[in-house]
Biopython code that builds the backbone (N, CA, C, O; Angstrom):
import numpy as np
from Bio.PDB.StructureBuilder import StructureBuilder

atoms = [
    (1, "UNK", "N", (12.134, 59.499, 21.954)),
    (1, "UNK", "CA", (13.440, 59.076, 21.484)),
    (1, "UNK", "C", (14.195, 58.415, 22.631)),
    (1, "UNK", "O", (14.090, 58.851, 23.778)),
    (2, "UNK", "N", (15.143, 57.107, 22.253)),
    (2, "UNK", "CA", (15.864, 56.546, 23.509)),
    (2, "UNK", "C", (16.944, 57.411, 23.546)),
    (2, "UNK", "O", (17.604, 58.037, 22.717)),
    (3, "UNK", "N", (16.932, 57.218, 25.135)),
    (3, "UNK", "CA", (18.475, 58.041, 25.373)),
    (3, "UNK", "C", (19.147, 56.933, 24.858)),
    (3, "UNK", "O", (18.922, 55.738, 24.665)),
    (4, "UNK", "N", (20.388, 58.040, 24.641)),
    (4, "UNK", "CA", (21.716, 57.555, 24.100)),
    (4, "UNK", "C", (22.844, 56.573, 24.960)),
    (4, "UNK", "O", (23.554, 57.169, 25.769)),
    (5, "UNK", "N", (22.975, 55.518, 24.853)),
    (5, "UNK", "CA", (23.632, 54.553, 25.396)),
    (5, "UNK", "C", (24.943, 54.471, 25.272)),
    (5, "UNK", "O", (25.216, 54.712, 24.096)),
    (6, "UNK", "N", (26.121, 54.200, 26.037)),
    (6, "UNK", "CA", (27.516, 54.326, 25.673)),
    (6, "UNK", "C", (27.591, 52.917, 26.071)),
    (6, "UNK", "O", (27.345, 52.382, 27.152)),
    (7, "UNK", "N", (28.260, 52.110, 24.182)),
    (7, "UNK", "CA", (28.581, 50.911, 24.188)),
    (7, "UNK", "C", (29.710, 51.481, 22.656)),
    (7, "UNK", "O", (29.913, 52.549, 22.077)),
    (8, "UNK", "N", (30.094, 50.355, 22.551)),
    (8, "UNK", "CA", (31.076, 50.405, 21.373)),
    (8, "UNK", "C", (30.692, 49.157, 20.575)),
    (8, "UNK", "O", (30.281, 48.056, 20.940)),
    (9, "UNK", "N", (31.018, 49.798, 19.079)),
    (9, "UNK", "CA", (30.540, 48.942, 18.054)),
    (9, "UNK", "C", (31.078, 47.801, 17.998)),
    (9, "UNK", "O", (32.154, 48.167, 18.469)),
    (10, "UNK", "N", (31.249, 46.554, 17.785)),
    (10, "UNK", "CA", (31.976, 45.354, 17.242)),
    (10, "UNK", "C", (32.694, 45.642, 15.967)),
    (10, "UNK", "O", (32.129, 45.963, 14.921)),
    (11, "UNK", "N", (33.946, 45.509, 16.123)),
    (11, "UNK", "CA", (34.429, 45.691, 14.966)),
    (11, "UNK", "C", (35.938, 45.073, 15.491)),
    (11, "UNK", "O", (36.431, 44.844, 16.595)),
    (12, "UNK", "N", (36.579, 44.877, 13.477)),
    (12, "UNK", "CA", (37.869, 44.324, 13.464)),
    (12, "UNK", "C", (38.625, 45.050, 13.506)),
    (12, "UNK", "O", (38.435, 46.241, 13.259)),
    (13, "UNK", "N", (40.160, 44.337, 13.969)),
    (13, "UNK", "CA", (40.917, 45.529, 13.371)),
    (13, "UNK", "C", (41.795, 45.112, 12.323)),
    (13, "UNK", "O", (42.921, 45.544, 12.078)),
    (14, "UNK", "N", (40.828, 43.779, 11.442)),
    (14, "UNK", "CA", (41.322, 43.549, 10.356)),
    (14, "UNK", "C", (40.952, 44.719, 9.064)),
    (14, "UNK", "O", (41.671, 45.197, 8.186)),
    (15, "UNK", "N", (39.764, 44.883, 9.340)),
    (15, "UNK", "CA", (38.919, 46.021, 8.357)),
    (15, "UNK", "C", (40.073, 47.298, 8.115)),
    (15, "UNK", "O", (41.072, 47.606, 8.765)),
    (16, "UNK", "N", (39.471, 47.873, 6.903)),
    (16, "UNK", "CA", (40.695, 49.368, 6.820)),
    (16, "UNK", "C", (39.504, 50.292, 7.319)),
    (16, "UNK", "O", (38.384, 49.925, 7.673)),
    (17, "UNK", "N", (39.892, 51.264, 7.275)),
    (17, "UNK", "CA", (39.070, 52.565, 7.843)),
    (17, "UNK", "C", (38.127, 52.471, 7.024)),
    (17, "UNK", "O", (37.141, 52.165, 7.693)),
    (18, "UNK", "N", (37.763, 52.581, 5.630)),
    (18, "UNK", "CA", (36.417, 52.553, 5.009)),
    (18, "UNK", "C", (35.574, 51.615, 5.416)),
    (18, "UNK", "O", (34.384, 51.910, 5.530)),
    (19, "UNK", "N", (36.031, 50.304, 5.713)),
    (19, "UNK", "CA", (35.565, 49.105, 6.144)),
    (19, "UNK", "C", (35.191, 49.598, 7.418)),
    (19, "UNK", "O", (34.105, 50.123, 7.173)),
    (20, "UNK", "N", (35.314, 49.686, 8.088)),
    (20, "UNK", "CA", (35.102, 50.436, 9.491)),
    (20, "UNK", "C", (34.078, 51.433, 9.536)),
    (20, "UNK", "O", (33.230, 51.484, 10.427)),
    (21, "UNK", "N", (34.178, 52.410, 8.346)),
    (21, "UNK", "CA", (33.134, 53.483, 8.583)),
    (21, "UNK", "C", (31.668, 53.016, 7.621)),
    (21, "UNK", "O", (30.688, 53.752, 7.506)),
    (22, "UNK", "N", (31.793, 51.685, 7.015)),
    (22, "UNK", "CA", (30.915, 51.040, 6.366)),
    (22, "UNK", "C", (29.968, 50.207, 7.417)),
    (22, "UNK", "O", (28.767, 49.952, 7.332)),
    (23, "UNK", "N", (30.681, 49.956, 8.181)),
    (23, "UNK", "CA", (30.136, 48.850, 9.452)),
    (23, "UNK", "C", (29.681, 50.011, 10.381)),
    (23, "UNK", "O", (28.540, 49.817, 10.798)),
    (24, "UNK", "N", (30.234, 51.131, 10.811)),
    (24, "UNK", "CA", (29.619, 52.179, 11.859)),
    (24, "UNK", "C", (28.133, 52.252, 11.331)),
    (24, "UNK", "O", (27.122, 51.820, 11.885)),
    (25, "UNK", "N", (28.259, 52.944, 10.053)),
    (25, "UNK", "CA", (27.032, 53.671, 9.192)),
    (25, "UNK", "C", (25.797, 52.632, 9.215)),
    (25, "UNK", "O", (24.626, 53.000, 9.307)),
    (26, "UNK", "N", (26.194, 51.334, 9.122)),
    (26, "UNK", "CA", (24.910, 50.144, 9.084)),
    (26, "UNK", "C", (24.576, 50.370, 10.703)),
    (26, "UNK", "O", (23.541, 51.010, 10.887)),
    (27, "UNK", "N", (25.331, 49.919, 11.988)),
    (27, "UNK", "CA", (24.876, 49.985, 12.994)),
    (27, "UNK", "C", (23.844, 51.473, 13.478)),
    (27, "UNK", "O", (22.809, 51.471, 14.145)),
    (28, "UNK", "N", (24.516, 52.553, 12.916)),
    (28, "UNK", "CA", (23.733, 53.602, 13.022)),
    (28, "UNK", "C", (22.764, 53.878, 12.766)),
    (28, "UNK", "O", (22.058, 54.661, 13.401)),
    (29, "UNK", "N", (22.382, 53.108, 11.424)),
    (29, "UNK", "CA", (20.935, 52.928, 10.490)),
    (29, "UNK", "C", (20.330, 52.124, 11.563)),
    (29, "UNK", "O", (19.515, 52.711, 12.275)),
    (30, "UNK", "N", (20.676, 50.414, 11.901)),
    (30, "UNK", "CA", (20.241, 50.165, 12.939)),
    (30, "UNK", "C", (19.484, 50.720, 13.971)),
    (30, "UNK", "O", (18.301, 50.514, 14.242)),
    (31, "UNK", "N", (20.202, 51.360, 14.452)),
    (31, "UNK", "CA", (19.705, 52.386, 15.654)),
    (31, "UNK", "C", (19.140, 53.547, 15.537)),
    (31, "UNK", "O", (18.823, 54.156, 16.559)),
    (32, "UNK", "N", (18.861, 54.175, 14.062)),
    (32, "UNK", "CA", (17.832, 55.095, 13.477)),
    (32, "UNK", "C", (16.565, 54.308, 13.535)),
    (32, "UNK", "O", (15.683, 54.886, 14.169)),
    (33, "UNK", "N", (16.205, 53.024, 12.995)),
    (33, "UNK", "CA", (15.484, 52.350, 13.172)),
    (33, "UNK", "C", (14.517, 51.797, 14.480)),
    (33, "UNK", "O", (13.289, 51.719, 14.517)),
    (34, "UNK", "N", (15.168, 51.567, 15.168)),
    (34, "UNK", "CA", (15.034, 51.345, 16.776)),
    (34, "UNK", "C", (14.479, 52.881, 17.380)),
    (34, "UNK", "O", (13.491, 52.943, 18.112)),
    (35, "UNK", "N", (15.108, 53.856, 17.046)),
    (35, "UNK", "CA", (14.625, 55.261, 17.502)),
    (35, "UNK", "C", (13.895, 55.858, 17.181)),
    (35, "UNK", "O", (13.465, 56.653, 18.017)),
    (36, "UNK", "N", (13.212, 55.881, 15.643)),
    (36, "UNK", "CA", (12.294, 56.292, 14.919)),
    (36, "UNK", "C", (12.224, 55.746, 14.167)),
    (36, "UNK", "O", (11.839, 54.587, 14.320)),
    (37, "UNK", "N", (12.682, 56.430, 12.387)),
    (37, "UNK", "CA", (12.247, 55.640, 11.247)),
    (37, "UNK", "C", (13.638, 55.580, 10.578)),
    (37, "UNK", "O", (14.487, 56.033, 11.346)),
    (38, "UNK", "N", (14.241, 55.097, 9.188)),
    (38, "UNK", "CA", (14.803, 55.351, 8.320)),
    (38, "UNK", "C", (14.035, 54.779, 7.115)),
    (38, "UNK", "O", (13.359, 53.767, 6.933)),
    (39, "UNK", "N", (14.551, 56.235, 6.079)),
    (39, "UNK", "CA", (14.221, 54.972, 4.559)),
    (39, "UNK", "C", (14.660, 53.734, 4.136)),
    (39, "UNK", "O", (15.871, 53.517, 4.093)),
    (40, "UNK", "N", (13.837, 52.863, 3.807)),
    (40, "UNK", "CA", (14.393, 51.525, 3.821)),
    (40, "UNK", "C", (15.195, 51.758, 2.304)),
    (40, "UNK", "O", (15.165, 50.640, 1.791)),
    (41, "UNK", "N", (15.522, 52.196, 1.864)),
    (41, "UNK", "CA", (16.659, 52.563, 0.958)),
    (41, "UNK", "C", (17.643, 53.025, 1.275)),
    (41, "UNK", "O", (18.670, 52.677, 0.692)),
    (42, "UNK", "N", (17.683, 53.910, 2.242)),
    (42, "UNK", "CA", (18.799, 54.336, 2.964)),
    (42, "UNK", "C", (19.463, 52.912, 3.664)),
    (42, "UNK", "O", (20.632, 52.661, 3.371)),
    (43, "UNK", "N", (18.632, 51.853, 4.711)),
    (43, "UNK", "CA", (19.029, 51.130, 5.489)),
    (43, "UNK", "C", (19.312, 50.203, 4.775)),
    (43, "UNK", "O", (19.835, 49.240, 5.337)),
    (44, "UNK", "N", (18.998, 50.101, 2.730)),
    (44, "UNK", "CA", (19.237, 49.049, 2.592)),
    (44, "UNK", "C", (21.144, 48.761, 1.908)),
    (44, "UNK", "O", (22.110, 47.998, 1.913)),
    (45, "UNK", "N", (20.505, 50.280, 1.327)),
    (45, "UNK", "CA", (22.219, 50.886, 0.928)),
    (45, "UNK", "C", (23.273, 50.713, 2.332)),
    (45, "UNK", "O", (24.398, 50.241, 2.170)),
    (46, "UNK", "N", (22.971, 50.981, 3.193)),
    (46, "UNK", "CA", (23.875, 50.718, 4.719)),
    (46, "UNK", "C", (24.015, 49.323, 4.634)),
    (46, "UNK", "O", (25.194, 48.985, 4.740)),
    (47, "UNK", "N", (23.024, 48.155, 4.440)),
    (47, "UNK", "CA", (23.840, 46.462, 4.664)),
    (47, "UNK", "C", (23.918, 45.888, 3.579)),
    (47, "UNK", "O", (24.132, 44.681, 3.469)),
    (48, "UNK", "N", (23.756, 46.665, 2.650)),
    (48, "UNK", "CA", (24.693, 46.478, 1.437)),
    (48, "UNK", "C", (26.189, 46.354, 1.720)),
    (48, "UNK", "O", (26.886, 45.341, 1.768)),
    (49, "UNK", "N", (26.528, 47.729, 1.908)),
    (49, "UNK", "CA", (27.789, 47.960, 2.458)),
    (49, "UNK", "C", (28.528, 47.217, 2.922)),
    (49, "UNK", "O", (29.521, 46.659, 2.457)),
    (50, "UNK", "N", (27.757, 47.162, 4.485)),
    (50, "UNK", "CA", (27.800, 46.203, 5.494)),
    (50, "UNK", "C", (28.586, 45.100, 5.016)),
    (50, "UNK", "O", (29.749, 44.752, 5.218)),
    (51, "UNK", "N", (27.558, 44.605, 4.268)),
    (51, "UNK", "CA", (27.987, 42.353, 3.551)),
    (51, "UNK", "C", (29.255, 43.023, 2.660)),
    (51, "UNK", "O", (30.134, 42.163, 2.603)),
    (52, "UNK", "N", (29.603, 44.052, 2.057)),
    (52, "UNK", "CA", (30.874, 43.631, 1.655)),
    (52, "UNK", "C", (32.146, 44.056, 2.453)),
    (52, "UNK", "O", (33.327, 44.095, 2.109)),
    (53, "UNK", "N", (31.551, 44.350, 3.586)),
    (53, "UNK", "CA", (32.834, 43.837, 4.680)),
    (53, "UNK", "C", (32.938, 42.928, 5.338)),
    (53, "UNK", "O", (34.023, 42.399, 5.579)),
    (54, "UNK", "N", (31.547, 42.433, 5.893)),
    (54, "UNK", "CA", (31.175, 41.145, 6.317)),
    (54, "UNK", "C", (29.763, 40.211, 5.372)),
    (54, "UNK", "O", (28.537, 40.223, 5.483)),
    (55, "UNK", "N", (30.834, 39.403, 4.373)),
    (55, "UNK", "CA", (29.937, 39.237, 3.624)),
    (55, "UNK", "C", (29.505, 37.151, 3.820)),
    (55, "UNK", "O", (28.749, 36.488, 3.110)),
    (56, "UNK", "N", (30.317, 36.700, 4.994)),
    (56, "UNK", "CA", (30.040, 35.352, 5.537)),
    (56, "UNK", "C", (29.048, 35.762, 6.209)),
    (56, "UNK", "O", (29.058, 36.932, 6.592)),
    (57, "UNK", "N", (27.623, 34.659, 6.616)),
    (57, "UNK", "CA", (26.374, 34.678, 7.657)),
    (57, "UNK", "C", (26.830, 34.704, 8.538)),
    (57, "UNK", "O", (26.487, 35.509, 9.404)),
    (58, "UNK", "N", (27.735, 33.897, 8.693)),
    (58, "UNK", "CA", (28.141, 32.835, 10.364)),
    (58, "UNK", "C", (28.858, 34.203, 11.008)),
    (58, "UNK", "O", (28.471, 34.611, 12.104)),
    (59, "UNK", "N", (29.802, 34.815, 10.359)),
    (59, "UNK", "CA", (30.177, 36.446, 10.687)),
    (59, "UNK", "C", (29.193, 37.323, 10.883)),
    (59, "UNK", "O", (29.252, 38.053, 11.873)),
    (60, "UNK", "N", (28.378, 37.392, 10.204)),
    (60, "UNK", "CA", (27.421, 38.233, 10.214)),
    (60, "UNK", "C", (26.560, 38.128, 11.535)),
    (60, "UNK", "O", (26.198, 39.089, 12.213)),
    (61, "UNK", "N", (26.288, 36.762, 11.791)),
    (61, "UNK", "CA", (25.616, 36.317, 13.015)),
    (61, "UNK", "C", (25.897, 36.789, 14.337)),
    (61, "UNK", "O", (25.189, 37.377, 15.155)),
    (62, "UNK", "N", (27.304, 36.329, 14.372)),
    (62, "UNK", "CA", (27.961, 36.876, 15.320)),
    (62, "UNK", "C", (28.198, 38.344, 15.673)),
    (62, "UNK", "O", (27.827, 38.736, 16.779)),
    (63, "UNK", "N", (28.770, 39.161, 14.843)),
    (63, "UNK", "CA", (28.590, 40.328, 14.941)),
    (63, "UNK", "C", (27.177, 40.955, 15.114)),
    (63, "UNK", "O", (27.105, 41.981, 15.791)),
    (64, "UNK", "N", (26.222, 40.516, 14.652)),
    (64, "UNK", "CA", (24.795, 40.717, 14.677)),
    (64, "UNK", "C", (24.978, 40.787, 16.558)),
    (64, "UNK", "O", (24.899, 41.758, 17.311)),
    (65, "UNK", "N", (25.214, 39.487, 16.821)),
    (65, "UNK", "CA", (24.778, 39.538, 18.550)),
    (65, "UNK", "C", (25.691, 39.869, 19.521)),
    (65, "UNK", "O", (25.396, 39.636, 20.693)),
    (66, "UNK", "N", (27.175, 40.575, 19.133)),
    (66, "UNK", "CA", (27.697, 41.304, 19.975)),
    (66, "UNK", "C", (26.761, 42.538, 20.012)),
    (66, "UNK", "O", (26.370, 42.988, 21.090)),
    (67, "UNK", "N", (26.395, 43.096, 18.785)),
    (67, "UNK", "CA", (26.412, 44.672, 18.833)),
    (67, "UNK", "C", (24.930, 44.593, 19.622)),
    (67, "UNK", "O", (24.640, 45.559, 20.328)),
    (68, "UNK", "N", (23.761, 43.215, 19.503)),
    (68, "UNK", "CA", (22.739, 43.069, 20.018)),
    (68, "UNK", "C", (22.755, 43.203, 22.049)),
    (68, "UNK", "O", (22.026, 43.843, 22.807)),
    (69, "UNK", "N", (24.012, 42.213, 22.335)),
    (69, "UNK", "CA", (24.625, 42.254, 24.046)),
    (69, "UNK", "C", (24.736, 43.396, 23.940)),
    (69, "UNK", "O", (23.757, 43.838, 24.540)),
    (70, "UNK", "N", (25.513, 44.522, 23.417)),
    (70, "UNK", "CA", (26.043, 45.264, 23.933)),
    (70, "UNK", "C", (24.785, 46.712, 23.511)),
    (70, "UNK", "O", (25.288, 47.789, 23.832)),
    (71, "UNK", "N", (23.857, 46.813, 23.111)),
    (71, "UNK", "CA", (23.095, 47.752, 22.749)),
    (71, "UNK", "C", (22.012, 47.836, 22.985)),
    (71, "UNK", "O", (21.357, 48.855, 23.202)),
    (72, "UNK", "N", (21.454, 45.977, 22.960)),
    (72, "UNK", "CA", (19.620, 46.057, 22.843)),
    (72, "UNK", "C", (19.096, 45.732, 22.104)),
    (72, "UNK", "O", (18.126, 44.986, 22.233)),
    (73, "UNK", "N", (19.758, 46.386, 20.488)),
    (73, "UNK", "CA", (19.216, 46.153, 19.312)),
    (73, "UNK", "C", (19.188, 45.014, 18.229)),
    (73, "UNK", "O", (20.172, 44.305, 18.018)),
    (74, "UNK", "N", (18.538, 44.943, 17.863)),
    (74, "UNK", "CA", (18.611, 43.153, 17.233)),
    (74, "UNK", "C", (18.207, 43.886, 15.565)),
    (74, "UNK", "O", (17.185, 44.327, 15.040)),
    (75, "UNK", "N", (20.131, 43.645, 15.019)),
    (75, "UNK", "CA", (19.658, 43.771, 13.914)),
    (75, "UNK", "C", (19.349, 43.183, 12.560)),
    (75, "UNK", "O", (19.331, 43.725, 11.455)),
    (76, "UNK", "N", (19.069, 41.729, 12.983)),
    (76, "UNK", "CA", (18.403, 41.099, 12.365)),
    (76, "UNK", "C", (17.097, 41.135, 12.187)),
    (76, "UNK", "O", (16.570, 40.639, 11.191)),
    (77, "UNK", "N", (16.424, 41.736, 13.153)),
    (77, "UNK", "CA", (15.415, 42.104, 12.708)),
    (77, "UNK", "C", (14.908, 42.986, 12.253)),
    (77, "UNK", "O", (13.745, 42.913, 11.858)),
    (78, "UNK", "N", (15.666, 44.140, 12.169)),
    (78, "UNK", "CA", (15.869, 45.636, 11.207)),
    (78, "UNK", "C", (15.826, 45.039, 10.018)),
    (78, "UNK", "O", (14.748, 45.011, 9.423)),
    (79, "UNK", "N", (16.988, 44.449, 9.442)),
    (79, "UNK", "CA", (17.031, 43.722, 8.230)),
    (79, "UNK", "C", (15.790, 43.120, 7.688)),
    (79, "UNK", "O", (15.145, 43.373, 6.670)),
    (80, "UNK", "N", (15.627, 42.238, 8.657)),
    (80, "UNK", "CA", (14.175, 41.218, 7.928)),
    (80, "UNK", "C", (12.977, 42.118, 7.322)),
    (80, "UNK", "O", (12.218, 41.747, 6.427)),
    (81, "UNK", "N", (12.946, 43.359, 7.970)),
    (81, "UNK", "CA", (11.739, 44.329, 8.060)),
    (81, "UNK", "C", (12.450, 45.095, 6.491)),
    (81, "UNK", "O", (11.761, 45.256, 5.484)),
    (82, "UNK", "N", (13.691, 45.425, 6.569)),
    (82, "UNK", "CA", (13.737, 46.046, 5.022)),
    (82, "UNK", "C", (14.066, 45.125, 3.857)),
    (82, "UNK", "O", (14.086, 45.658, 2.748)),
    (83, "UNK", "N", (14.318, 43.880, 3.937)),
    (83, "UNK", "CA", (13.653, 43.404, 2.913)),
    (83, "UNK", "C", (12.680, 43.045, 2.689)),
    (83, "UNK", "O", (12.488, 42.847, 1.489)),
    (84, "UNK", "N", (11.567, 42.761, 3.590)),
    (84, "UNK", "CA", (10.221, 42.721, 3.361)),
    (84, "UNK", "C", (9.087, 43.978, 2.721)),
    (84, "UNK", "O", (7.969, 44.036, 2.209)),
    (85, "UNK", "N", (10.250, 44.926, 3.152)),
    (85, "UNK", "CA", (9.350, 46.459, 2.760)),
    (85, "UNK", "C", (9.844, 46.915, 1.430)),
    (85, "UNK", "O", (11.007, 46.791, 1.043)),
    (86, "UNK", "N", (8.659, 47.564, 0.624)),
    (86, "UNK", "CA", (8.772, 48.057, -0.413)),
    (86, "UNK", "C", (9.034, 49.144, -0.535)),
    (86, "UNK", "O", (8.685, 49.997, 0.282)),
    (87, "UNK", "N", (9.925, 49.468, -1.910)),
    (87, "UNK", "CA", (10.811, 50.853, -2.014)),
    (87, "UNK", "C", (9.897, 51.867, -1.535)),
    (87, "UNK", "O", (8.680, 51.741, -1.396)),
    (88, "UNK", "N", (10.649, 52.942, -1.282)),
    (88, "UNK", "CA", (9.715, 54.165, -0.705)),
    (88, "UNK", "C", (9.679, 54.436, 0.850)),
    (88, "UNK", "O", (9.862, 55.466, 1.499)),
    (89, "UNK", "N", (9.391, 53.204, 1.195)),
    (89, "UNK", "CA", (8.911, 52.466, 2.884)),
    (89, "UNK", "C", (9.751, 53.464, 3.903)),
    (89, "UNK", "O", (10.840, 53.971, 3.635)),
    (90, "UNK", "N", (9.101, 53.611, 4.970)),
    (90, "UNK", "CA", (9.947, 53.586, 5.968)),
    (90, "UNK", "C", (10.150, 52.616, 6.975)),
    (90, "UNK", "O", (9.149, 51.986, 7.315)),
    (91, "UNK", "N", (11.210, 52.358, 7.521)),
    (91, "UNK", "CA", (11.309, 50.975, 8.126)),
    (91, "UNK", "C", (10.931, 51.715, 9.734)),
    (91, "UNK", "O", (10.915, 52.945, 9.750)),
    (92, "UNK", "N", (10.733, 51.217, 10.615)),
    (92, "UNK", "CA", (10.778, 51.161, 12.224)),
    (92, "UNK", "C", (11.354, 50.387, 13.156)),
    (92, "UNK", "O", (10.798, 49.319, 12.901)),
    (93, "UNK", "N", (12.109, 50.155, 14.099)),
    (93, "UNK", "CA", (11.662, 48.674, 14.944)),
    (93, "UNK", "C", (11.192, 48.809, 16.252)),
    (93, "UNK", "O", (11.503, 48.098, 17.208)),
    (94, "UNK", "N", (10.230, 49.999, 16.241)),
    (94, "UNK", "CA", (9.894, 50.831, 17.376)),
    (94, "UNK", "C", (8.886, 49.806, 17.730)),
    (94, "UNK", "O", (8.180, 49.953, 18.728)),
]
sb = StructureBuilder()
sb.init_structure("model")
sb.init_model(0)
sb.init_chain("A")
sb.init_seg("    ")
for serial, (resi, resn, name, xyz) in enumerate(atoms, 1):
    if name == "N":
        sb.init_residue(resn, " ", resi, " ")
    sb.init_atom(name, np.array(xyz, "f"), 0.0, 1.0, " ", f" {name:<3s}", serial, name[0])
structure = sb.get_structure()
């Protein structure tokens, strides 16, 4: 398991608190991913979420590669891996 890194999430402070704890919960899945496994149902329900707080690409992009500078994790490619995987799946990006 990776040690635990102290960075802070990207986030607005346009978002309300649900919006906020919608965007934590995806990065976290993220980084379940990166550390071991999650269900790709679980991770897919998380950027579900996600897009309806940030539901522009070009936003999405961006935020994608702060939280990527500031963590390691590239979660675009978490993503690519759970929509490619079939229900049931567990995702990785180990």
């Amino acid at each position: 398991m990776l040690e635990k890194m102290d960075y802070n999430y990207p986030l607005s402070h346009h978002w309300s608190t649900e919006e906020i704890i919608d965007v934590v919960a995806f990065f976290q899945a993220v980084e379940k991913a990166y550390e071991g496994e999650i269900k790709r149902e679980n991770f897919m329900d998380a950027y579900r979420a996600f897009k309806k707080v940030v539901p522009s690409m070009a936003e999405e992009k961006t935020i994608f590669k702060e939280f990527e500078d500031v963590s390691g994790f590239n979660s675009y490619r978490v993503v690519k891996k759970g929509k490619e995987a079939n229900a049931g799946d567990m995702i990785s990006q180990k």
